[in-house]
Residue, then its C-alpha position, 0 to 999 in steps of 0.5 A: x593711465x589710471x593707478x592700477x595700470x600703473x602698479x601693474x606696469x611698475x610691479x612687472x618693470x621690477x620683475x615682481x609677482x602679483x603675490x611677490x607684491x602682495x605679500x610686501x604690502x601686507x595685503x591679499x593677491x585678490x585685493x591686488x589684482x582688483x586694485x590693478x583691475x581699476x577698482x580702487x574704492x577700497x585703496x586706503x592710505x596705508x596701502x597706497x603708502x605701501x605700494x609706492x614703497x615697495x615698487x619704489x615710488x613716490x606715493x603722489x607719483x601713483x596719482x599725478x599726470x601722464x607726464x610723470x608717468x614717463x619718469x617711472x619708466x611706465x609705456x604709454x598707450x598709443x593715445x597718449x603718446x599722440x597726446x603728449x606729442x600734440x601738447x608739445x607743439x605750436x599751434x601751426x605745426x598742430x594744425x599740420x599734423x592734424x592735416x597730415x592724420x587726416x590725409x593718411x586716413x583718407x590714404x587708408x579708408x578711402x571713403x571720399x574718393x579723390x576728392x576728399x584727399x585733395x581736400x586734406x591734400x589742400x589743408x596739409x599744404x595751407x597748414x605748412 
């Protein structure tokens, strides 16, 4: 999750407005809206210092890992939850799930015909 996702999901999670925002920092509901759209080449220290001050944060929070996203209550797209979930499992049971997606795949855009979901069929059962 880049630094303007997360202010937008912290801004909304405190029930702020992009002008409520704004105004505490002492900058514009544009220059908001474009550091929340991704462009951040203009994000000076002072006013990374004053987002994370006004939606309650830690200024390094705004930079750091998806992990520690998690303990500022921001959601995690789908892709990133996967992610996570993978990290936190031994190789094996990796090698499983990937087994597993990939015969759920097969379920659902049968492009192999049976074949093809013997096979992953076959690595789901090997990889347990």
């Amino acid at each position: 999750m880049q630094i303007g996702e997360i202010i937008k999901a912290r801004r909304k999670a405190l029930g702020l407005t992009q002008v409520e925002l704004a105004q505490r920092v002492r900058i514009s509901q544009g220059s908001l809206s474009l550091i929340e759209r991704g462009n951040t080449q203009s994000l000076s220290g002072s006013t990374l210092i004053g987002l994370a001050s006004a939606l309650r944060i830690e200024p390094t929070l705004l930079a750091r890992s998806t992990e520690a996203n998690l303990e500022l209550g921001v959601p995690l797209d789908d892709g990133e939850a996967v992610t996570m979930v993978m990290k936190a499992l031994s190789p094996k049971s990796q090698a499983l799930l990937r087994a597993i997606a990939e015969v759920m795949l097969e379920q659902e855009h049968p492009s192999a015909g049976k074949a093809g979901s013997a096979g992953a069929a076959t690595r789901a059962k090997s990889a347990a």
